[in-house]
N, C-alpha and C positions, 0 to 999 in steps of 0.2 A: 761268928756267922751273923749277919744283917737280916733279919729276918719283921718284915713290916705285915702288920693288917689291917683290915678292914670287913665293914657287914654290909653287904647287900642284899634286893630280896629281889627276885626273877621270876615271871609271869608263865605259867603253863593255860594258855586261858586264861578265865578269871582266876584260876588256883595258884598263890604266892606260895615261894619257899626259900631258905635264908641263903643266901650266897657266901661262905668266908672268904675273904683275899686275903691271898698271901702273897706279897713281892719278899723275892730276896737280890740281894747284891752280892754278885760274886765277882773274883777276879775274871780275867778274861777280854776278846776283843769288844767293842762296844757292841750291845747289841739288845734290841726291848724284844722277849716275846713273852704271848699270850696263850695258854695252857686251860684246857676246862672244857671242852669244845664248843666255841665263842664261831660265832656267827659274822658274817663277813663285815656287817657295820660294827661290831663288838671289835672286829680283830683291826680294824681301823682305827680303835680307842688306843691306836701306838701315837700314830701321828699327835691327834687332839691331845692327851695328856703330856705327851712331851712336849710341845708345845706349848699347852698352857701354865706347866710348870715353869719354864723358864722366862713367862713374859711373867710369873710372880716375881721373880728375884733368884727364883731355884736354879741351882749349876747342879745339869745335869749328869748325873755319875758316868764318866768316860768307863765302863766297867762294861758286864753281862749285867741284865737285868730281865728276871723271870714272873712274872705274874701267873699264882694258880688260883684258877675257881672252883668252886669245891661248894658240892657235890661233882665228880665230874662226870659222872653219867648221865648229868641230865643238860641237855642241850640250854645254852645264854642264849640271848639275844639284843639287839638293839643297843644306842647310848647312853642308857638310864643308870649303865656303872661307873662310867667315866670318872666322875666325882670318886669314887670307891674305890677306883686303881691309881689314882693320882694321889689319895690318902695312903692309902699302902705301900707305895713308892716313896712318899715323902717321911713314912714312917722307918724303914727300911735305911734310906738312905742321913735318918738323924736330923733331918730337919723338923719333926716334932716328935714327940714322945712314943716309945712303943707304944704305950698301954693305954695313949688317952683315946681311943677308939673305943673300949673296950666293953659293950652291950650299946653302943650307935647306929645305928643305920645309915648309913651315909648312900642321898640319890643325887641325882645331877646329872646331864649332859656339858659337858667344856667345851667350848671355844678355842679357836688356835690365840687369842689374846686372852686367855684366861676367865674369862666371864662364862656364867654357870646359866646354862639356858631351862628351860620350862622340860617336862618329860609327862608322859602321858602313861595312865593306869595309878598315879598316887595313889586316890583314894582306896583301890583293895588293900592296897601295901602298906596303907595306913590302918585298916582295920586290921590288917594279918599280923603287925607289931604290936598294938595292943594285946589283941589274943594272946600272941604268945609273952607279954608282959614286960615288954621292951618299951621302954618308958623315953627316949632321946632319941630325933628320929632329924637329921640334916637335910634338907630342903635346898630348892633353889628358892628365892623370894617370890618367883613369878606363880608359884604353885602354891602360895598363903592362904590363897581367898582357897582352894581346893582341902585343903588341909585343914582349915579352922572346919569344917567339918567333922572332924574326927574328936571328940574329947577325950581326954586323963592322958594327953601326949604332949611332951615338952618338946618343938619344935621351935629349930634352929634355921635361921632363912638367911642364904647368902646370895650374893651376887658375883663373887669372883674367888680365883682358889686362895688367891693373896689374903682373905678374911678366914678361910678356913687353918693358915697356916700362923697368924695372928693370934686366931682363937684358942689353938692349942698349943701357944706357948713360945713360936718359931715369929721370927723376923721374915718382912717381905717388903717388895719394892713395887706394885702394879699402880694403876690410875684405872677408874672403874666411870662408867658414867653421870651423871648428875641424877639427885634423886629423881629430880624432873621427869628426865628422861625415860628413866626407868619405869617412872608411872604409864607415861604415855605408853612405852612400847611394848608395857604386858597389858593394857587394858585397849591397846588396839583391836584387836581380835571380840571383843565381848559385842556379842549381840542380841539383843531380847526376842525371846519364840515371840512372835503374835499369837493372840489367845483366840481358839478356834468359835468358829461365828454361831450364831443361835440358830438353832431350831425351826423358829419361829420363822427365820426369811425363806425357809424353805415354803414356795406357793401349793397348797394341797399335799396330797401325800402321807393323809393322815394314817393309813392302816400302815404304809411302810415305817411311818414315826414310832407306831405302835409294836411293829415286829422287830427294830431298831431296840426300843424302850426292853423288849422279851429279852433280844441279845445279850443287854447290859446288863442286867438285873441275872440273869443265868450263867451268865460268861459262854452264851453260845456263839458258832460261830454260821454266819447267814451270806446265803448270795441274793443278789439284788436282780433280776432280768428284767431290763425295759428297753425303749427305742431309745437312739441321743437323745439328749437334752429333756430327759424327763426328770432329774435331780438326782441322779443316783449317785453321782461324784459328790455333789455339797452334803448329800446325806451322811455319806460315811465320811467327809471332812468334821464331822459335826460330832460325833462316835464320841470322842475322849470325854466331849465336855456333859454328857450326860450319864458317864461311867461313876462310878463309887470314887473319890481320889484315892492316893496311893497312901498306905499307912509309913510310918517314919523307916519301917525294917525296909518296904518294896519300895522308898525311896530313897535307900540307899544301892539296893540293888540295880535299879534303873542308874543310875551315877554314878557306880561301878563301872557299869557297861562303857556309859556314855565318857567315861574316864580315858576307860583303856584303848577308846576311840579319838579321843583326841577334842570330841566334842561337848565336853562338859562345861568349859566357860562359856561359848555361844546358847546350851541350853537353862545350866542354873539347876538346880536340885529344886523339885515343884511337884507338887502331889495330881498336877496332871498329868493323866497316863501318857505313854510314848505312841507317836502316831506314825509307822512309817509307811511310803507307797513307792512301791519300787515300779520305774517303767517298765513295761510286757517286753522289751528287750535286754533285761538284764541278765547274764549267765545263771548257770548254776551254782558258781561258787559267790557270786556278788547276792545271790538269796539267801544261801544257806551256809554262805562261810567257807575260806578257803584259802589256799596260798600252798608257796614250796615250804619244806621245814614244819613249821608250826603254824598251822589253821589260823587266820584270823576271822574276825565274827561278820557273818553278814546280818541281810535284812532284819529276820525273821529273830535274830537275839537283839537288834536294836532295838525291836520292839516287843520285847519281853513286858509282860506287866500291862501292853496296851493294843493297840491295832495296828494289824497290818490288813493293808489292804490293795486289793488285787481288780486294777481298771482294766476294764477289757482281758478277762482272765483267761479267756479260751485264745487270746492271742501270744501270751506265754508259751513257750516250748513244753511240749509233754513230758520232758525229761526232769523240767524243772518242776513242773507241779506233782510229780510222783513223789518225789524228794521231801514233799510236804507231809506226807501220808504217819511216818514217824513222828515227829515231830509235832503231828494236832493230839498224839496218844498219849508219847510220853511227857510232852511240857521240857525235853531237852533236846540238844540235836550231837551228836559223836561226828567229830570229823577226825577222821587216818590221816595221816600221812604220815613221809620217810622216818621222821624223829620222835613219832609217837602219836599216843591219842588222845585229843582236846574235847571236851567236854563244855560245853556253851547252854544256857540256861533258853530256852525258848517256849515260855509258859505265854502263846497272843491269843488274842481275838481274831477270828478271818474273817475277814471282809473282804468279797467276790463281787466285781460285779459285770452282767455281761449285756451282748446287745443279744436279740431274738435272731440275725441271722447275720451274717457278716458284711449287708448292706442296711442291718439296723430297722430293718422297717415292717419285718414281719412281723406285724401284729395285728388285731383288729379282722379285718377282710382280707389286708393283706395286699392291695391293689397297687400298692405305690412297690413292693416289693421284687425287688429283680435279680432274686440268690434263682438259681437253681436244684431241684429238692437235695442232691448227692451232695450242694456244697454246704445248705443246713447241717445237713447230719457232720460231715465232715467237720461243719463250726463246731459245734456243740460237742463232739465224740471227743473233744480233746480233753473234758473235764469228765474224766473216766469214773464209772461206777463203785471204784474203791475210797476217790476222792468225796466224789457227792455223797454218799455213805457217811461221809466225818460232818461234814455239813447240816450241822441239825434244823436250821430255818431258809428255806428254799421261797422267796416271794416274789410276785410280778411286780413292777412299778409302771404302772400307762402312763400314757401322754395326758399332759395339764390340756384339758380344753378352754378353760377360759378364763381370766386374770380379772383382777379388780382394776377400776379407771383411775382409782390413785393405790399410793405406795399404803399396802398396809399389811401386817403380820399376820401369820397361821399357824394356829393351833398352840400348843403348849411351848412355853420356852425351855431351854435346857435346867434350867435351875431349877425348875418345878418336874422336869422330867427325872431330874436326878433326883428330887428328894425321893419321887418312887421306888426309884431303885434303890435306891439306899436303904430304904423300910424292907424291903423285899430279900437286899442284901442281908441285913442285921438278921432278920428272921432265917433266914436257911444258916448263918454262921450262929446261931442260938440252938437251932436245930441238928448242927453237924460241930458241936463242940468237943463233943465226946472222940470224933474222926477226926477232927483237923480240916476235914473240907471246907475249902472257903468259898464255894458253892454248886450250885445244883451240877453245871456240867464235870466235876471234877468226884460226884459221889458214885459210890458203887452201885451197879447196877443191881447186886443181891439186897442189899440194904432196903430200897427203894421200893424191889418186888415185893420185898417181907411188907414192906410199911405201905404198900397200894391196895383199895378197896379192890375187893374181886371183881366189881361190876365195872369198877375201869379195867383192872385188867383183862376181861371180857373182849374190850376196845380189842386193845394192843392184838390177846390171841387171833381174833375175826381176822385182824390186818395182818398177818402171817400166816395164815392160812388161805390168805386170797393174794398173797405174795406181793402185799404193798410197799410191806416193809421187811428189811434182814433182822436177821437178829440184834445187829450193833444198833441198825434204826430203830430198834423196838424198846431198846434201854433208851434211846438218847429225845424218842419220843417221852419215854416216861420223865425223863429230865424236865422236858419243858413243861411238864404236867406240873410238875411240881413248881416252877417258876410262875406260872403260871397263877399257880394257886397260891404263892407268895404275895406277888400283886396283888391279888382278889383277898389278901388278907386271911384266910381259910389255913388250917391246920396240915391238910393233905389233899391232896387231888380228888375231884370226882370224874363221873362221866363228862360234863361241860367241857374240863379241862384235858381232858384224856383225847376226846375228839377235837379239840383246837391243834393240841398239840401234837396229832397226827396229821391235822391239815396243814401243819404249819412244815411237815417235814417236804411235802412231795410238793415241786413245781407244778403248775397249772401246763396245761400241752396246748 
């Protein structure tokens, strides 16, 4: 009995798990099928491997020819095995060695000419084989630069199947293209993030800079309400570059993401956090993740680790910003569907920002103003009371009244804003070593209470009993107390801080 294999490893989310292939060759009319419950571009990998096989030199077995995947209860997907069933077929059918597969990982997408294209999610699948101590892990070439990320892995990088049947021992006949080419046509695609703009060009706006600067330093999350063009877009364009950067573990997690996206060579592994702004007409699943089969990740997991951020948020669907409500709690998001449940990491920063009425201009007196009061309420009522609840800094941003006669900068720049936060950071992860919190928005609300002077918590009780705040707002004020008090350099919160930090929860009317 002809019995060939192979290892692959299949994405459940970001959660890898090891695939065995097994082809066999039996007698019978010719015929390739796929076993394992493979997904409709998986069950296509009949075409592209036989094909690519034969543009190596390979004659195809006029026989039956069965491929199983295994585990088979858990749903394949995608082209990322292709490489892995044409190894197993070629194994099977004695054109290389049973056994030289034998703890390999073999990834790859094929070509009907045999050339082994790019596949998207390596880098988890690279961390998931070392875990489990899989040392030899076969590559397409185009996924190098992805992969030299990953240390103590012996990677194998090819360009067509005709080198993988070479490598282990078999004769082949293909023509591949010029190394040339091959440079240009995986380094086409590469593009550099531009690095988000300073601070400084923002004109005025210094208390917003300032409740900006609380955000960073706390991991809270804040809406912005002003008219147009009062800076509230450039402001939160500006978010990452004054955040803590990402340490080597959450930039690998950010790269993961941006892996299994397809957008990891346009962004590059960078200890700046991830910034993403989804248009107010984006669906529900293009937010929070979605698809037939298996969940794929939206907005709010691309920007795990960093901000998202939400223009004109009352102009979103209410369906879609309810959907957030989980997700600012737990720091992940569960998406169902038919073939099971995916699991996506969604630890952001919210960034809100909105206008005062949905002609923008109730503000001030209010003169230029032409909503009518029922369509006010109606604007605003969309960013429902459970929502603003999670929302720990609620601030106005006015209109700039007057500019300088030549070009010149304002207020602090991000480098200097950031080293704030970074002192302020270091100190509450010095403070919360014992818990693992990595900072103030993310500790417990008991902890907090034990550790707060009675005469702040005085504050907090007044403002629940005059129904300022819920109870969720009465922890998440004492958050900012304590952020607060990081800044200020101070060991715990006082009253100062205690009453900042409930002003800072509730919008001005």
């Amino acid at each position: 009995m002809a019995v060939g294999g192979a290892i692959s490893v299949g994405l459940i989310g970001l959660k890898p798990f090891l695939i065995h292939i097994q082809a066999f060759v039996s007698p019978g009319l010719p015929y390739f099928s796929i076993i394992g419950l493979p997904d409709a571009s998986l069950s296509e990998a009949r075409e592209r491997v036989k094909s690519a096989c034969t543009a190596s030199g390979f004659s195809w077995p006029a026989t039956r020819v069965t491929v199983n995947m295994s585990p088979a209860s858990l749903p394949k997907r995608g082209s990322s095995h292709d490489l892995a069933i044409a190894a197993g077929v070629l194994s099977a059918a004695g054109a290389i060695p049973h056994d030289c597969l034998t703890d390999t990982i073999v990834l790859g997408e094929v070509n009907l000419d045999g050339s082994i294209l790019p596949i998207n999610g390596v880098l988890p699948i690279l961390l998931h084989a070392r875990e489990r101590g899989i040392e030899r892990v076969i590559i397409p070439e185009a996924n190098a630069q992805e992969a030299a990320l990953v240390g103590g892995l012996s990677t194998v990088r090819l360009r067509h199947v005709g080198q993988l049947i070479e490598m282990m021992g078999g004769s082949a006949r293909y023509r591949t293209l010029e190394e040339s080419d091959a440079v240009a046509a995986r380094d086409s695609g590469d593009v550099e993030t531009e690095p988000p703009g300073d601070m400084n060009e923002v004109i005025g706006q210094d208390y917003t800079k300032w409740a900006l600067q609380v955000a960073a330093a706390g991991g809270h999350h804040i809406l912005m309400t002003g008219p147009p063009g009062s800076g509230k877009t450039m402001l939160a364009m500006r978010m990452p570059g004054i955040m803590s950067p990402l340490n080597e573990q959450e930039q690998l997690e950010v790269a993961s993401i941006r892996s299994l996206c397809g957008t990891l060579r346009a962004h590059g592994v960078s200890p700046l956090p991830p910034f993403e702004a989804p248009h107010h007409t984006a669906s529900t699943a293009a937010l929070v993740g979605g698809g037939s089969g298996v969940a794929q990740p939206g907005a709010i997991t691309r920007a795990h680790r960093g901000v998202l951020f939400m223009d004109e948020a009352p102009e979103f669907s209410p369906r879609s910003l309810q959907t957030l409500r989980e997700p600012l709690e737990s720091g992940f998001v569960a998406l169902s569907r038919a073939k099971g449940t995916t699991y996506y990491p969604a630890l952001f920063q919210l960034v809100m920002s909105a206008n005062p009425c949905p002609c923008g201009y109730g503000y001030g007196d209010g003169e230029r103003c032409t909503c009518r009061e029922r369509d006010r309420i109606r604007y605003f009522s969309r960013l429902s009371g459970p929502i603003l609840d999670r929302i720990d800094i609620q601030v106005e941003v006015p209109p700039v009244t007057r500019i300088a006669a030549t070009a010149a900068t304002s207020g602090e720049t991000s480098a200097e804003m950031r080293a704030t936060v970074e002192r302020a950071r270091s100190a509450a992860q010095e403070r919360f070593s014992r818990q693992q919190w990595t900072c103030n928005a993310r500790a417990n609300g008991g902890w907090l209470r034990e550790h707060t002077s009675r005469k702040a918590l005085a504050l907090i009780n007044h403002a629940l009993e005059r129904h300022r705040l819920s109870l969720r707002g009465a922890d998440r004020a004492m958050r900012l107390a304590w952020t607060l008090a990081d800044l200020a350099g101070r060991n715990s919160p006082g009253v100062e801080e205690m009453t900042q930090g409930i002003s800072l929860r509730t919008r001005a009317s």
